[in-house]
N, C-alpha and C positions, 0 to 999 in steps of 0.2 A: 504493500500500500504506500509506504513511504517512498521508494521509486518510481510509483505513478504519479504523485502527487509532486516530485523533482522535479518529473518531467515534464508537466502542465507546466509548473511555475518557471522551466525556460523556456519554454516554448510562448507564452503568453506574457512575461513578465520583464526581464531584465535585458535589458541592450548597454551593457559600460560603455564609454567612449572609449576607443582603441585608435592609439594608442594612449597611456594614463595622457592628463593634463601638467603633471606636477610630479614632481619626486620630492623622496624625504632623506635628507642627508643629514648621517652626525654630525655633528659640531665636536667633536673631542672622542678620545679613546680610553674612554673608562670605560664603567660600566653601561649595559644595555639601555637604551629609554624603553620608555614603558612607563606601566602606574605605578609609584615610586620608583622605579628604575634612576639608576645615578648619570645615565648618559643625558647628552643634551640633541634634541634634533630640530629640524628645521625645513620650512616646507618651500621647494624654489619657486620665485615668485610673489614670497613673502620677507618683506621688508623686516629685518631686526627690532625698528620700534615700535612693531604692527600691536605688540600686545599678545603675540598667542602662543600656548604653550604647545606642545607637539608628542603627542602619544603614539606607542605602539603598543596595542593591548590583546594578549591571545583571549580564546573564545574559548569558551567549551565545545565550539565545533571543530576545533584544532586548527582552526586560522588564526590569522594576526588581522585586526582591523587599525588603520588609522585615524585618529582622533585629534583631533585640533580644538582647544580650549582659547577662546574670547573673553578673553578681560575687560570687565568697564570698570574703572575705579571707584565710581557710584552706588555700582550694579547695588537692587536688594532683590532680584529673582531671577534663575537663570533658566534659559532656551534652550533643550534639549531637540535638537535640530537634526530630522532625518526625512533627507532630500529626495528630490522625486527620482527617475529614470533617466539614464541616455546623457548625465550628470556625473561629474566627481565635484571633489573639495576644489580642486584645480579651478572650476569653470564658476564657481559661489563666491568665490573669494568676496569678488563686489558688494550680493546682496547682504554678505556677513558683514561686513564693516559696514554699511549704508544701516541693516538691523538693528547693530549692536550700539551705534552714534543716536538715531532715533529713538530707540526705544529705551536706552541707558541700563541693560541686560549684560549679564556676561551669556555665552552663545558654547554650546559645546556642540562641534561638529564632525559627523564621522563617513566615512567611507564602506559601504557594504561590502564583503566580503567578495574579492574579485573585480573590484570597483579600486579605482584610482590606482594607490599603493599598497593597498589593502591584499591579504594572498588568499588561495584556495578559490572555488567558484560560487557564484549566486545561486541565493537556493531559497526557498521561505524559511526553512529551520534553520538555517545561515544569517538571517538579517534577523532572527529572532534573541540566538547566539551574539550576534553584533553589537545590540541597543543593551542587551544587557550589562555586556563587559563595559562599557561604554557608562551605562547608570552605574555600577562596579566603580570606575574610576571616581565620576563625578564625588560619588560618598565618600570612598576611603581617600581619596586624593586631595579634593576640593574639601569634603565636608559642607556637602551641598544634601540636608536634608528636604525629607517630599514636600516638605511645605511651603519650600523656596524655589520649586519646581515648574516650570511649566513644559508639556511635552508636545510638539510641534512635526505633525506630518505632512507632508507635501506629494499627493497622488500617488504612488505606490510607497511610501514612502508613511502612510497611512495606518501599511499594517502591521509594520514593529511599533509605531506610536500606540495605538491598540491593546496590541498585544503585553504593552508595560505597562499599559493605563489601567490595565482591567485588572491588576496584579498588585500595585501598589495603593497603597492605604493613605489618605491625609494629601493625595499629589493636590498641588497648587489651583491646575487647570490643562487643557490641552486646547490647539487647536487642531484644525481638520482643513487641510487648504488643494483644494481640484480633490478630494478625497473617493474612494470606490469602496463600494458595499461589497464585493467583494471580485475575486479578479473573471470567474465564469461571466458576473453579472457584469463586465463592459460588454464583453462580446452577444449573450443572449438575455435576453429577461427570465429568468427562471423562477419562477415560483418557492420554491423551496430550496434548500441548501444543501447542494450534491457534495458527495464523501470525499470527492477527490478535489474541489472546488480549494481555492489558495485565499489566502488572506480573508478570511470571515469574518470581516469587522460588521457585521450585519449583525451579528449573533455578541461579538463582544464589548461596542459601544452600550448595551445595554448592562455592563459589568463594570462600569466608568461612572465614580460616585466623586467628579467635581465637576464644577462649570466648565464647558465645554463649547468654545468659539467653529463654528463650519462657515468658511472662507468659499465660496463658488461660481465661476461666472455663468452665464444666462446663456452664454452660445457656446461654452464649451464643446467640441466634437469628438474629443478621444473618449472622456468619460460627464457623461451627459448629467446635467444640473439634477436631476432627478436624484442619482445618487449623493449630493450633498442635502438636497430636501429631507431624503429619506433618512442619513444619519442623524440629522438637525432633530427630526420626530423624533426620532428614538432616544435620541438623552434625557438620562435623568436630570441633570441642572444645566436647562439651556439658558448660551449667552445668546444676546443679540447676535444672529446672523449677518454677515455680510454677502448678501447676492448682486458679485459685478456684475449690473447691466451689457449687455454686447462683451462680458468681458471672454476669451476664450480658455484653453489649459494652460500654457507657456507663457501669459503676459501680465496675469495678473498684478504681480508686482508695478507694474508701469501707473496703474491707475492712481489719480490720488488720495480717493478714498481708502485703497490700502492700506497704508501707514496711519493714516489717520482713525481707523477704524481699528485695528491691529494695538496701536497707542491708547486708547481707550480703555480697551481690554486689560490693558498690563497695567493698566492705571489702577483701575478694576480690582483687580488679585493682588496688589500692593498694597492698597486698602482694604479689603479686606485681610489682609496677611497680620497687618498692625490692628485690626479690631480684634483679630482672635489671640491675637501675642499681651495684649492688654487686658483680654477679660481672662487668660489663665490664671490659674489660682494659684496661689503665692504658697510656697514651701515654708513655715517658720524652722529658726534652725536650732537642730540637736545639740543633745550635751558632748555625741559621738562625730559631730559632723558638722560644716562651719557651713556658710549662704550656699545654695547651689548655685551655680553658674551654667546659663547655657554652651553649650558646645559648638563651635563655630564650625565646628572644625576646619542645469535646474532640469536638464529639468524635465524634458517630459518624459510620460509614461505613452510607450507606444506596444501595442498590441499585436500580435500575431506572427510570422515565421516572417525570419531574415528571410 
């Protein structure tokens, strides 16, 4: 079953840019990078005082994924950022700094497995392996708890956002931007949810217990508005939608209500973030224990056979 269901999801899903956009070169001959790792790397392309950290993080699918961490010095919630199709880190670089300046976020950004500089091949159980070692890092690395979270998919790109949304407890928010109900359901309208069928986000946005932003335009043609309506219904705490008029799959960003809608949102869950940090209940301190302290510690999806 798992073999069938591979092979759907290349056959229907993943097209990397070949060849990558980008490579990731040491900086020094210590130890390895990685999530603590003592080496230092660096992504070409990107500027030394760009602000961003540079990960190599294995998976439990036994690849290495690449990770690139966006610092804003402001930041109070960060963008777990997993990009649409036919995309690497290489070809983002822009909308990541243009994100990270607007919205005042730190932005952690990865490459699926087989994608960019990332090794091993795309697969659904691969980009599932991906996002996590990836949430992995952000926690033990960063010290970026769920509350400080927000998870952000971008058309196929949808279904590891999902897939860790439905799984983590207290996350921030998520958005859903060109998003698919599932990957059978671009190509036919099926009624029900077939066994071999990839990306179920039909079945798991309903397992998704925070506000929830669906980003979608109105003429989209690869994956039709319908499926952001339908994810939009299905949330338990819906945000205001944003449905771009005439907008299509690949240009959303261009529009100006984007940003400005998108900005809203993260205004949104920053406020709320300080309503729920304020009405926690106060610890008084023990005779064994002094105050506690918190712990700080693109792009498209295109369908069907090369």
């Amino acid at each position: 079953m798992g073999n069938v269901t591979s092979s759907v999801a290349a056959r229907l899903a993943f097209f990397p840019p070949e060849p990558p956009t980008y490579e990731v070169v040491a900086e020094d001959d210590g130890a390895g990078a990685g999530a603590g790792g003592g080496g230092v790397m660096r992504m070409t392309g990107v500027s030394a005082d760009a602000g961003v950290e540079v990960h190599a993080l294995p998976t439990k699918g036994g690849t290495r994924v690449v990770a690139a961490f966006w610092r804003h010095p402001s930041a109070r919630l960060t963008l777990l950022y997993s990009h649409g199709n036919a995309a690497d880190l290489g070809q983002m670089l822009g909308l990541f700094l243009e994100l990270r300046a607007h919205l005042r976020v730190n932005i952690m950004s990865y490459d699926y497995s087989g994608y960019g500089a990332s090794t091993g091949k795309p697969s659904e159980y691969n980009t599932y392996c991906d996002i996590e070692a990836v949430y992995d890092c952000l926690a033990k690395v960063y010290g970026i708890e769920p509350e400080d979270l927000i998870l952000y998919g971008q058309s196929v790109g949808s279904g590891p956002t999902l897939h860790l949304a439905s799984r983590l407890e207290k996350l921030r928010g998520v958005v859903l931007h060109s998003a698919i109900l599932s990957g059978i359901r671009v190509l036919y309208p099926v009624k029900v949810t077939l066994w071999f069928d990839i990306f179920k986000n039909i079945d798991k946005i309903k397992q998704v217990d925070c506000p929830v932003l669906v980003i979608h335009g109105t003429a989209d043609d690869i994956v039709d508005f319908s499926h952001g309506k339908r994810l939009w219904e299905l949330a338990k705490e819906k945000y205001d939608p944003l449905w771009v008029k005439g907008g299509g799959h690949c240009n959303l960003e261009t529009y100006p209500e984007y940003i400005r809608h998108l900005r809203k949102f993260i205004n949104a869950m920053e406020k709320l973030a300080k309503e729920k940090t304020s009405k926690a209940p106060q610890m008084a301190p023990s005779s064994s224990s002094s105050n506690m302290t918190e712990v700080k510690h693109n792009k498209c999806l295109r369908f069907g056979k090369r």
